[in-house]
N, C-alpha and C positions, 0 to 999 in steps of 0.2 A: 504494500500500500504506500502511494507515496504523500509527502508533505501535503498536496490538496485535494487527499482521500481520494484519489481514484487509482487503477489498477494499471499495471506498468510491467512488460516485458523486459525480461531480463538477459540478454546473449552471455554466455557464458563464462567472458572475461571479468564478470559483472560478480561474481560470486570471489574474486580474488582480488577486489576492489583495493578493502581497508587494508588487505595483509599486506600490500604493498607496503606501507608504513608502520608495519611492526618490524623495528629495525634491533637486530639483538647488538645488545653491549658488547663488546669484547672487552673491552677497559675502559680509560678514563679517556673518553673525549674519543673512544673507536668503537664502529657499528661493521655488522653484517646486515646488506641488503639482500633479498631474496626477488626473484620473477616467479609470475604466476607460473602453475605448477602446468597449464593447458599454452604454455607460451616455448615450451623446450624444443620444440620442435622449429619455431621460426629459425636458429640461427643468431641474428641480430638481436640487439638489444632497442627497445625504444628509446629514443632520447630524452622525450617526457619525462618517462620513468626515472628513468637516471636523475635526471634534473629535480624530481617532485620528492624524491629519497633520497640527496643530498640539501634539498632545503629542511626534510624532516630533520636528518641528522644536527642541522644546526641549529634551529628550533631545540633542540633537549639539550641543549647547550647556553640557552637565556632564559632569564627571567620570565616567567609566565604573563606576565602584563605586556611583552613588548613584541608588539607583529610585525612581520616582514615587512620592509617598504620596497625594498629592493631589489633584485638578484643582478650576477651577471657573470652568463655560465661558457665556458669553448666543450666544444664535443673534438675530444684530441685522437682518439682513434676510435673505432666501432667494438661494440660489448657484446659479451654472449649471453644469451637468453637462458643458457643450459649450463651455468654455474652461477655462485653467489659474488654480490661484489661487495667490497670491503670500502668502508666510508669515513676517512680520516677527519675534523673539524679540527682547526687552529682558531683557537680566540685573541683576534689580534687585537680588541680592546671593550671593553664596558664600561661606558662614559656613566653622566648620570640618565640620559635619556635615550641614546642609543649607544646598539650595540654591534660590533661589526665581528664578522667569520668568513674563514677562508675553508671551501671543503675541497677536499679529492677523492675520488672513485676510482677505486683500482681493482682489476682483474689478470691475474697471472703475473702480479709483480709491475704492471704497468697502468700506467693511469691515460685514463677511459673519457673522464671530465672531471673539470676543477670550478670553482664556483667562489665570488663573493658574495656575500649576503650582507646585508645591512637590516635592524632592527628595530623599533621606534617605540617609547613611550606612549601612547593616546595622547594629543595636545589638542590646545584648542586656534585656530585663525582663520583666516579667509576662504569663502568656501567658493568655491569655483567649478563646475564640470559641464559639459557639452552634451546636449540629449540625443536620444537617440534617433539617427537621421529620418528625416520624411520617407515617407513611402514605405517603409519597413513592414510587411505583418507580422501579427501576434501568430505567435506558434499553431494557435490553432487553423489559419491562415494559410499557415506554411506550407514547404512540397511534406508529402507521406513521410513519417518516420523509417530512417535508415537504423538498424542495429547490428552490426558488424559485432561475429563473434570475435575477432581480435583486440576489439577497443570497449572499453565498460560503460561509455555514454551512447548516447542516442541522440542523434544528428536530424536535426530538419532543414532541408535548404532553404536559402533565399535566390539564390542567385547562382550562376554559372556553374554549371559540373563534369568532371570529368569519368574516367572510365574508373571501376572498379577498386578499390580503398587508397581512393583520393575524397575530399573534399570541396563544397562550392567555396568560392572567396566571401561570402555572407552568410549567414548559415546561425540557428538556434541549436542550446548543445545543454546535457544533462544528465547526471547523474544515472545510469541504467537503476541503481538500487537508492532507498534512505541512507542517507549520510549523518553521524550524530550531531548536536549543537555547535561542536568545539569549532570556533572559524579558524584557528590552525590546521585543522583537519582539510577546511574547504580551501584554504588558501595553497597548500598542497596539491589539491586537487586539480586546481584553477594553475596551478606552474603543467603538472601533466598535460590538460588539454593546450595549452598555449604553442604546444611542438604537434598537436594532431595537423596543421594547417601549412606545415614547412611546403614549400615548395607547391607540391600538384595542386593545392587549393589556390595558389595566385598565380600561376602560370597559360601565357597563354596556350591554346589549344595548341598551337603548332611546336609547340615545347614543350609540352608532356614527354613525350617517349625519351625522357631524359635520365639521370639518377639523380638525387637530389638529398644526399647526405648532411646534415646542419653543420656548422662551421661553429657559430656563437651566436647568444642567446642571450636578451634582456626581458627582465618583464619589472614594470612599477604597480606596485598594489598601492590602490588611492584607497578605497573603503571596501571594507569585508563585505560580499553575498555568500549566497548556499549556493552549491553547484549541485544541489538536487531539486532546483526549480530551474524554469529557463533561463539561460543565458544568451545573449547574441554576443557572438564573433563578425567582425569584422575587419577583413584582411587588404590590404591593397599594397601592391607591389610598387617600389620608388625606385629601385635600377638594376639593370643584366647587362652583367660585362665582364670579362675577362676568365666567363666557367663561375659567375657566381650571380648569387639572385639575392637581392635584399628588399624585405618587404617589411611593413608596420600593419597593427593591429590594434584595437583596441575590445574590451569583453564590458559590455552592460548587462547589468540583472533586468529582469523582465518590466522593474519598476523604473526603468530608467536610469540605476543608478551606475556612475560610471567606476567600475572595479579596478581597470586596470588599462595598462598600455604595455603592448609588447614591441619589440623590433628584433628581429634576426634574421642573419644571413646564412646562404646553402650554396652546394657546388650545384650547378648546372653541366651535366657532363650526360655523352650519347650513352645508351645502355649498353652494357656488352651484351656480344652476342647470347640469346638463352639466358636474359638475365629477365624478371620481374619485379615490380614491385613489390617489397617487401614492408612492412614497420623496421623504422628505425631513422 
């Protein structure tokens, strides 16, 4: 049953949602992350994930009171699906009101992705955000609900699509299962979906049959939503040049509110031969 009582399909990724962020301790300031147990078979690691499990890890590393404002992540080589990765945090400081971390993700002795995080008190000042653009419909509005066993939300387009686990560059997105209150949880959540739209979602048609690996990775969290109600994404690409694509996004809750702003860059490269798309 979801947040506004009504009933919700669930694709299978969707049952290995939260364990994603049950990160075991190893010591002080070091985590074991885990991939879903129906994911060993892709090869590839999602970048999302990596990314959404190294902002957990540094999150159990501050103060309860203080929410991510920031990240900013490189995806330095590709992760395997079919082993655990190991999640370093360096606390490089704890002011009075924020707090910054450096993470690394490493698999076989080599690191996978590195990440800064920044952490903020709640304050109070000038409130400012941008609505959400004209013409947009309400989910119910929307194209038919997409549920891809490999991804745990559920996708409704707005706008342009392409072949098979790609996404439109407009597009409502949510939580396939209830997610509990903690908006650490959602904010997590909300770094995962911010890499489902890398590439095939802004790319024109005639650039698809590309590979599109992510490079690096920003996202700013302006104020907390649930990612088990609708969210809009919107994606628009700003430059292709030299084997790389770089695009901006931003993610509103269903009330208008503006949650976040992404930017990241991906290689644009021909596929090899016998290659498909994959997650990651």
């Amino acid at each position: 049953m979801t947040t506004d009582g009504s009933e919700r399909p669930a694709p299978a990724a969707a049952h290995d949602l939260l364990d994603l962020l049950e990160l075991e301790t190893l010591d002080v300031d070091l985590f074991r992350a885990h991939s879903p147990s129906h994911t060993a078979g892709w090869g590839r690691l999602f970048g999302g994930q990596v990314a959404a499990q190294a902002l957990r890890a540094a999150m159990l590393t501050v103060d309860a009171d203080r929410f991510p404002h920031s990240l900013h992540g490189y995806f330095l080589r590709p992760g395997r699906s079919d082993m655990p990765t190991i999640v370093h945090v360096d606390r490089d400081r704890d002011g009075r009101s924020v707090s910054s971390r450096r993470v690394t993700a490493t698999q076989t002795g080599h690191v996978i992705f590195s990440m800064s995080a920044s952490f903020q008190v709640a304050d109070s000042g000038p409130e400012l955000q941008p609505a959400i653009p004209d013409g947009i419909p309400e989910p119910d509005d929307a194209g038919e609900s997409q549920l891809i066993d490999i991804y745990p939300f559920e996708i409704r387009p707005v706008s342009r699509q392409h072949p098979p686990l790609s996404l439109p560059d407009v597009y409502w997105a949510r939580s396939a299962v209830p997610l509990p209150d903690d908006p650490l949880i959602h904010a997590c959540m909300l770094t995962y979906l911010t890499d489902m739209g890398v590439g095939e979602g802004v790319l024109a048609p005639e650039l698809f049959d590309t590979l599109q690996p992510s490079i690096d990775h920003a996202v700013w969290f302006h104020r907390p939503i649930r990612l088990d109600e609708w969210t809009l994404f919107a994606m628009r690409p700003l430059s292709a040049q030299g084997g790389r694509l770089l695009y901006t996004g931003v993610a509103h809750g269903g009330d208008g509110t503006l949650a976040a702003t992404m930017i990241q860059e991906c290689l644009v490269r021909p596929l090899p031969p016998g290659w498909s798309h994959s997650p990651g």
